[in-house]
N, C-alpha and C positions, 0 to 999 in steps of 0.2 A: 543305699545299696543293700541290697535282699542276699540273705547269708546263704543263698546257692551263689550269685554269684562273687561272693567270697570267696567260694570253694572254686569257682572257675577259675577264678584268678591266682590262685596258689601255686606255686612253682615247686615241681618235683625235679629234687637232682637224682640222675641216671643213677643205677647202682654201678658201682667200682666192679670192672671186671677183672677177676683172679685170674692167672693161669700157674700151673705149678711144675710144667713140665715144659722142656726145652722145645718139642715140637709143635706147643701149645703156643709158645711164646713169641717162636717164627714164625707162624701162620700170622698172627696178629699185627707183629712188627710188618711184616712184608705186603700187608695192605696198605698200610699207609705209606712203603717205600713205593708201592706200584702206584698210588696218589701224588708221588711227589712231596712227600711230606717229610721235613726234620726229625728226629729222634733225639732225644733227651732223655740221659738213664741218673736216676739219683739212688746210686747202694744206700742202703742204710742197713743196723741190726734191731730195726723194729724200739720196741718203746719209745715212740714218736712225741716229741714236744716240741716247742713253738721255733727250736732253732732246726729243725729237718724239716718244718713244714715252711719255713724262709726259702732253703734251701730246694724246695719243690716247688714253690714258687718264678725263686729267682730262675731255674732251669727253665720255667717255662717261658720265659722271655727272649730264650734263646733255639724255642723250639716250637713246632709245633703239636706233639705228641710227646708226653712226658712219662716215662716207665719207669717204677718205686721197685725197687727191690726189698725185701725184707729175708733176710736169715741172718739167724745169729750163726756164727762160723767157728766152727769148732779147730781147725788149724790158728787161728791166730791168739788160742788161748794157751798159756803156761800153766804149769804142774801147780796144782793149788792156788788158780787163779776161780773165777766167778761164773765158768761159763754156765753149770747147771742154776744158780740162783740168779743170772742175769735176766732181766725182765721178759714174759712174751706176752704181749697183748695184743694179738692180731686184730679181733674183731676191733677194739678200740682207735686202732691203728687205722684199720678200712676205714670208719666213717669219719677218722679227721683226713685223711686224703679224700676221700666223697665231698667232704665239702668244701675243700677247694679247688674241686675240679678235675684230679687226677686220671690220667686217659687209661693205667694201667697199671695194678698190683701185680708183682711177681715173686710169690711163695715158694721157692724149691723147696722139696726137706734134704735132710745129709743126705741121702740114698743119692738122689738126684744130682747135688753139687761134687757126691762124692763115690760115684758106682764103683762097686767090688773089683780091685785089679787097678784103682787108679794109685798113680806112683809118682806120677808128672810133680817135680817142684820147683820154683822159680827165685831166686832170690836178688837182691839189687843193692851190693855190696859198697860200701862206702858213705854215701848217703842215708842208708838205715844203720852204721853204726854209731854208738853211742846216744847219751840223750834217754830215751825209749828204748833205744837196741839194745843201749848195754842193761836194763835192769828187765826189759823182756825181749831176751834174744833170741827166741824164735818166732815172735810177736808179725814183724814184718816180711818174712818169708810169708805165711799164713796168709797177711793180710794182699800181699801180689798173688797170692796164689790163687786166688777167690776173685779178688777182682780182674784180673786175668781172665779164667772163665768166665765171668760176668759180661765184661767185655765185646767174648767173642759169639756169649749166648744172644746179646740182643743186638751187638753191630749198632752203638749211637753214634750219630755225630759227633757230640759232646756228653760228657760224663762230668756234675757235680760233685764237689767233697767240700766239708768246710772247711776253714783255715785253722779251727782251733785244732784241730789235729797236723798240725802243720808239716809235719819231718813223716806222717803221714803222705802228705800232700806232694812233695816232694820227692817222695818216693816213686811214686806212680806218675808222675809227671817225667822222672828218668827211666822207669820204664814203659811208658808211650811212646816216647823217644827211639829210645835204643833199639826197640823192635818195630817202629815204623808203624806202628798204630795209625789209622786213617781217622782219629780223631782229635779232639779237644779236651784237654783237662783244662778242668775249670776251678779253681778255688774262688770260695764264697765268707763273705766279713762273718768274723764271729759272731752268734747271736747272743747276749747278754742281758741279763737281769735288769731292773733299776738298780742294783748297787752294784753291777758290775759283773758281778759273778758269769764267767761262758755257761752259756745253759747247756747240761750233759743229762742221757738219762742216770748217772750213776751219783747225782744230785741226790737222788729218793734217798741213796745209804745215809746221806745226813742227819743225825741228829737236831732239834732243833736249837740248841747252842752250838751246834758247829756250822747249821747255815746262817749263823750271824757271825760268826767267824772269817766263814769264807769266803767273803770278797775282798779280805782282804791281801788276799795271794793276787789278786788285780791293781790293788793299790801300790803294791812293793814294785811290779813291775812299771807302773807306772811314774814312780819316785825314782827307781836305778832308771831309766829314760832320759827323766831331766835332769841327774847327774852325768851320765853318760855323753849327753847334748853339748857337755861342757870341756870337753875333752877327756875326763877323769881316767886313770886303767880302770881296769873292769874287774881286775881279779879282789881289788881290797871291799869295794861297792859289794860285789856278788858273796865274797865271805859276810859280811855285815849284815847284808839282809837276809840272808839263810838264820843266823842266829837269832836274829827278832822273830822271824815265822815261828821257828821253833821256843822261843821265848813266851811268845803269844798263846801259844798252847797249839801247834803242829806237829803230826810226828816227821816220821824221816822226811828226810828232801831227798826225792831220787838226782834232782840235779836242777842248778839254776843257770843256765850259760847264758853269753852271747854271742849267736851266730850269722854268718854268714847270710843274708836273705836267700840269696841263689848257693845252692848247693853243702850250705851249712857246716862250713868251715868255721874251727873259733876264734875268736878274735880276741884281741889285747886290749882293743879300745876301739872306739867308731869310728874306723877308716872305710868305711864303706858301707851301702844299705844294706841292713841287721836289723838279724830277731833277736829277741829276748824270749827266752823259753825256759819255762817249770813244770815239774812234776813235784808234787807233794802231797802227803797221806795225812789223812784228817779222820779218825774215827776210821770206818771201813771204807772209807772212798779213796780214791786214788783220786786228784784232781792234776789235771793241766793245762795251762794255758799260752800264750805267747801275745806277742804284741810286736808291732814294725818299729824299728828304730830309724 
């Protein structure tokens, strides 16, 4: 074979097309509605690793035009929380969606998600308390708030989130609900390391003695499971293993419960299908995770 046609036969992926404005995004979205075509929206806040890019995958199985969102969002962050040192890597970002196909990057900046004079706030009381609410509680206002607009910016079918943010997940799926949304929440399996660990961007703050540490916040949960399987209460298990984390060398445990699967009520012991879910700080990271009981 003669090294032109080498070159013939080379395959160039399309470039990712941006748009960063809402009129930009309707134009775009609405060709493919006048085709007759699916929509699939996957929010994300950018610094993209291999479990967002699952998760823009797995969307697109369910779709046939799939729309990435990327901003980081400034309402769902707390007073002396990460949002200025949270990662932005757009361009990096673009070409791992380019190469898996992605039909549509959607960049707003604040100005855009957030024009002068907006006041609009949304909250979804019950469901986002406690957990995550009670150690960032105005976390989940923020994050309906955003996704809300998002929402009503691109009109998908269906909309992905993954499950490791689950009380996340949960959230918005009550309010889809409650306001009649004409779509689909979707929650998608946590994606995971080989030793377990939920893949997060806020992995990077790891130390590399604390990312040998931290899978094992997957293992605890895994262990209070198969005690749990057996009838056990939950309250002496859950004390018990919060000490060993912290033992092991973890700092605070914002909370380890067991809840509820649907609507995240806590429970005494496994009377019904339940999550186990954790938040705990390791160094500068916050990690959390959860698993189905």
């Amino acid at each position: 074979m003669t090294q032109s046609s080498l070159h013939s036969e080379t395959v160039q992926m399309p470039l990712l097309p941006i748009v960063r404005d809402v009129p930009a995004l309707r134009r775009k979205v609405g060709e493919w509605r006048a085709a007759g075509e699916r929509v699939a929206l996957v929010p994300t806040m950018g610094a993209l690793h291999e479990g967002h890019l699952a998760l823009v995958q797995g969307a697109a199985q369910h779709a046939d035009r799939v729309v990435v969102s990327i901003f980081v969002n400034p309402s769902q962050f707390g007073p002396h929380e990460d949002f200025e040192a949270y990662p932005r890597t757009e361009q990096e970002d673009a070409g791992k969606l380019t190469a898996i196909g992605t039909d549509l990057l959607y960049a707003p900046s604040v100005d855009v998600m957030y024009p002068k004079g907006d006041v609009t706030e949304i909250t979804v009381p019950i469901v986002s308390e406690g957990l995550c609410g009670a150690a960032r509680p105005t976390h989940f206002a923020g994050v309906a708030r955003v996704v809300t607009k998002l929402l009503l910016q691109v009109l998908p079918d269906i909309a992905v989130f993954g499950e490791k943010d689950y009380q996340q997940l949960q959230v918005l799926k009550r309010l889809a609900k409650d306001l009649f949304l004409s779509l689909e929440i979707q929650g998608f399996p946590t994606q995971r390391a080989e030793d377990g660990l939920a893949l997060s961007s806020r992995n990077a703050y790891l130390t590399a003695e604390e990312r040998q540490l931290a899978p094992l916040l997957h293992k605890s949960l895994q262990d209070l499971a198969q005690s749990l399987r057996g009838g056990a209460a939950a309250a002496p298990l859950l004390d018990a293993a919060k000490e060993a984390l912290c033992a092991a060398g973890f700092g605070k445990i914002d909370y380890l419960e067991l809840r509820a699967a649907e609507g995240l009520a806590p429970l005494e012991r496994l009377s019904e299908p339940a999550r186990l879910l954790v938040a705990a700080h390791l160094g500068k990271a916050r990690l959390i995770d959860n698993i189905a009981v």
